[in-house]
N, C-alpha and C positions, 0 to 999 in steps of 0.2 A: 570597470564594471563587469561584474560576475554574467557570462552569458547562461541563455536559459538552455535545459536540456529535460525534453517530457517525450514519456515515455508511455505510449499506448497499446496493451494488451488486450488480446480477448481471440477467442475463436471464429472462425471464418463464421462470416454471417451474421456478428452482432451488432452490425455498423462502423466499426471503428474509425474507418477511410472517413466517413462522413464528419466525426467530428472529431478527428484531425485536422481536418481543413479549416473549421471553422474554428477551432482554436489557433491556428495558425494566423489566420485572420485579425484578430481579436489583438492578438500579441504583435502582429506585423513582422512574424518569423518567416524569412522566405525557403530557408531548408525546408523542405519535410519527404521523410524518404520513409520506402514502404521495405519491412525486414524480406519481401521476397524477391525484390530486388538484388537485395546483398548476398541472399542464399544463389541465386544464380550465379553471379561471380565466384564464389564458395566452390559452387559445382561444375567451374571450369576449369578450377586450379584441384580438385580430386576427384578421381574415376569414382564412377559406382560400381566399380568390383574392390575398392578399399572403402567404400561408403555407402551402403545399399540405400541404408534409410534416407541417405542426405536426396539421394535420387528419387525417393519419394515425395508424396505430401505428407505433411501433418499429420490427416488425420485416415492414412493407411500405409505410414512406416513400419508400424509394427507387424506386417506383411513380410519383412525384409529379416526379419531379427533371426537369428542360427539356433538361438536356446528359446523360443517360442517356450518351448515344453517345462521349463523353470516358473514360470508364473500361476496362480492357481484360478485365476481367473481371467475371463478375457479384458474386462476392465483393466486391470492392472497390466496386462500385455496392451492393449493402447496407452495406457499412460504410459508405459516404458518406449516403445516405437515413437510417440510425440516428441520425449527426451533426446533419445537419441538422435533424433531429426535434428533438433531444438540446436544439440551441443555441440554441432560442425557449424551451424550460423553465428552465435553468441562472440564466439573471440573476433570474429570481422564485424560485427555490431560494437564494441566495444571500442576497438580501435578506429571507427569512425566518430564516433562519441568522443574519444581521446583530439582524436584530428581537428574537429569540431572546436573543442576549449581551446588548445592550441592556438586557432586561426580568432578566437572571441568571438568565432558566431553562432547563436542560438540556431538548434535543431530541434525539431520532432520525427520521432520517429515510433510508425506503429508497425504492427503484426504480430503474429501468433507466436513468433519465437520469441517473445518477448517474455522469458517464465521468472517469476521469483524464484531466488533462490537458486537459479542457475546462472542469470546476468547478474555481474557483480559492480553495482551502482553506488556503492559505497566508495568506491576511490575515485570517484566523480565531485563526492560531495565539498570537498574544501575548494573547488575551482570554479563548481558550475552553481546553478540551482535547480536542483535537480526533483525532477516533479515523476513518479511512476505512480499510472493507474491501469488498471482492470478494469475490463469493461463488460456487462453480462446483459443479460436479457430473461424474461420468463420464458420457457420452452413454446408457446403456441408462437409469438414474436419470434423468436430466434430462426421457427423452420419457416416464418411465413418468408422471412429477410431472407433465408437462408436458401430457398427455392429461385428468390427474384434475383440473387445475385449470379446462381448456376446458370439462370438462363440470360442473363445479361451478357456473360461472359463466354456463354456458346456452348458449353460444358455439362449441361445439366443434364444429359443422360447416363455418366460416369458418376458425376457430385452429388448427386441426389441422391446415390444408394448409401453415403454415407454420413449424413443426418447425426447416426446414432454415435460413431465417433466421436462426430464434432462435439455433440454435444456434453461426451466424456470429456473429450479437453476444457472444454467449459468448465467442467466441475471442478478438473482440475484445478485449473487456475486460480479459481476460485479458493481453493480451499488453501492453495502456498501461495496465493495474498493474502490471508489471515495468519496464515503461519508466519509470515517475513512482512508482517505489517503493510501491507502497499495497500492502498483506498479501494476498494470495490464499487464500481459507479454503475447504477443499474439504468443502463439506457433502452426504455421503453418506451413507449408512444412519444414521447416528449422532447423532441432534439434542445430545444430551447435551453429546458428544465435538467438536462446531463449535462451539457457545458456550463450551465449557473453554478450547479456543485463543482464542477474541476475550476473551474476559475475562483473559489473559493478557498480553496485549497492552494489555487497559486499566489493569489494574492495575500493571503492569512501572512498573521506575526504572530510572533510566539514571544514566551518570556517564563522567568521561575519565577514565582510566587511564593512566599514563606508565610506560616499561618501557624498562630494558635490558639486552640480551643479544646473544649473536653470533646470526647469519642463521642457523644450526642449530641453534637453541633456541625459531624462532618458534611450532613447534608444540607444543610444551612449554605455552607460553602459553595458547595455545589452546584445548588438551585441557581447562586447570584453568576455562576460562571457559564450555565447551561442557559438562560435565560438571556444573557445576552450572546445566543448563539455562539459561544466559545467553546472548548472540548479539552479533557483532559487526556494526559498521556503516558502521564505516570505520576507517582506520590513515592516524596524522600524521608526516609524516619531520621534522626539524627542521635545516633543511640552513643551511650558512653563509652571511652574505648577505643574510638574509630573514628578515625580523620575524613573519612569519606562516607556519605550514607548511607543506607539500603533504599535501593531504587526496587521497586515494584511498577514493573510496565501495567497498563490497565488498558482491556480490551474492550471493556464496557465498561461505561460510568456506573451504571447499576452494581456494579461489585466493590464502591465505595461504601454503599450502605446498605446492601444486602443482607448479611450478617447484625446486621443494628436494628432493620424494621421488621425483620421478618419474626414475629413471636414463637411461632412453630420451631425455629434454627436458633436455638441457643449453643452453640456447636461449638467445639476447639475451634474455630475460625475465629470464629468472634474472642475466645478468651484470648487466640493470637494479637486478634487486634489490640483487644486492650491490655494485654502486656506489652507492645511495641509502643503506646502510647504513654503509660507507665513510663518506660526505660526512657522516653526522649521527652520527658515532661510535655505532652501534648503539643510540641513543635514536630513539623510537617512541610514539606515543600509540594507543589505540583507544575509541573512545566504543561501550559496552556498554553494554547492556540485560539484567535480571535481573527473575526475576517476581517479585520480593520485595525489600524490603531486608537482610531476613536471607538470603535468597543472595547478595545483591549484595555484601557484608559477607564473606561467606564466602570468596569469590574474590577479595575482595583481600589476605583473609591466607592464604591460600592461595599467592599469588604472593609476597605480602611473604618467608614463610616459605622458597620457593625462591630468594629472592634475584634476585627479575624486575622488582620495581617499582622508580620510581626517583621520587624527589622534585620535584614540581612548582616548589619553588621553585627549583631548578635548571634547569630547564629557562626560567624567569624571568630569570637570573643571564646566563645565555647568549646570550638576545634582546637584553637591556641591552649586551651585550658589542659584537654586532653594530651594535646601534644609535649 
């Protein structure tokens, strides 16, 4: 059995330690290690005269940096200082994670250095099951946490002046977990209500779905797969010519039928659309996600029953054909 490995991001101050735990709990994982931990050992094995920013924090490494004066903005000189911090933790994070699958036992691990696009979690995936999230808050929550944590910790007349960092690395993060797809969980008022969604998420199945219908039926599809709380995550064209699809990842479900309802936008979008659907005779795939198997099961008879699914080994018949 594949052990679990999740992954908790987000900026000082948004909770995260909290539920960490509590998903720890939930799972009966008894690792769970915090990324400043590891950066300490990091900062035993290299001086801060070869690693200024690693001898910093988070969110005043950029304090450290020698070409300060290359960036045009101070934004963007803290997002670079947070990196930098970030990229002498990352390879000992990884290799505990490594260690971790190894031995077959499930870890969590949270903290700030936990950046998309800098950890590389994808050579995780065929050993562990591998769960990464983002964790934010609305800014009045993030500075109220983020004051009660400075003075828990004894520190709050140094941490308080930097608020406005942190709250840069937030956006951060925020914005290369949307670029590298990792969940966004917005933990406000409701500890309950953020671990319901990450647990969602761990728990969820997935599966390809093959369908066909005319270009104004795609929301039909849709509805029966968003209604019973399932999510799309991309859509496969299966065009003539080509043994293998065109995948189109989809960040929003809205941009399946965007282009279809909107009367205002009769755009080359839309005529894309419907010459892809053209070229693959109105077959289509999407690889779905459902927080269960019995929803997942549900939506497909749900579509079978409208007469939207279509047989995989057809769509098998027709690759051969090409080929």
């Amino acid at each position: 059995m594949k052990p679990y490995v999740i992954l908790i991001g987000s900026a000082s101050g948004v909770g995260k330690s909290t539920i960490a735990y509590e998903i720890s709990k939930k799972l009966d994982i008894k690792y769970l290690i915090e990324t400043d931990f590891i950066r300490e050992i990091v900062r035993g094995v290299i001086g801060s005269e070869y690693a200024p920013a690693l001898h910093k924090s988070s969110y005043d490494a950029y304090t450290s940096l020698r070409d300060e004066f290359n960036f045009p903005d101070e934004e963007k000189l803290i997002v670079a200082g947070f990196e930098e911090h970030s990229s002498f933790v990352i390879p000992a994070i990884e290799k505990v994670i490594a260690r971790s699958i190894r031995d077959k036992d499930s870890i969590i691990i949270e903290g700030v250095h936990l950046v998309p696009g800098l950890i590389d979690v994808k050579q995780f995936e065929n050993f562990a099951h591998v769960y990464f999230f983002i964790l934010t808050t609305d800014e009045q929550t993030h500075k109220e946490r983020f004051i009660q944590r400075a003075m828990a910790i004894k520190r709050g007349g140094t941490q308080l002046d930097y608020f406005k960092e942190n709250r840069i690395i937030n956006n951060d993060l925020i914005e290369k977990a949307e670029l590298f797809k990792v969940p966004v969980i917005y933990n406000n008022t409701d500890k309950d209500e953020t671990i319901k969604k990450m647990m969602q998420y761990i728990n969820e199945v997935s599966e390809i779905i093959y369908l066909k219908n005319p270009i104004d039926k795609i929301g039909e599809a849709q509805d029966i797969i968003t209604n019973n709380c399932g999510r799309i995550v991309n859509v496969g064209y299966y065009l003539p010519g080509f043994s293998q699809p065109f995948i189109r990842c989809i960040d929003d479900e809205n941009q399946l039928t965007r282009n279809i309802d909107d009367e205002d936008r009769k755009t080359n979008e839309r005529k894309s659309l419907e010459a892809l659907f053209e070229l693959s005779d109105n077959i289509y795939s999407h690889k779905i996600y459902a927080p269960d198997k019995r929803r997942l099961n549900k939506i497909i008879r749900e579509l079978k029953e409208k007469n939207l699914l279509y047989n995989k080994s057809e769509i098998n018949n027709i690759q051969e054909d090409e080929n």
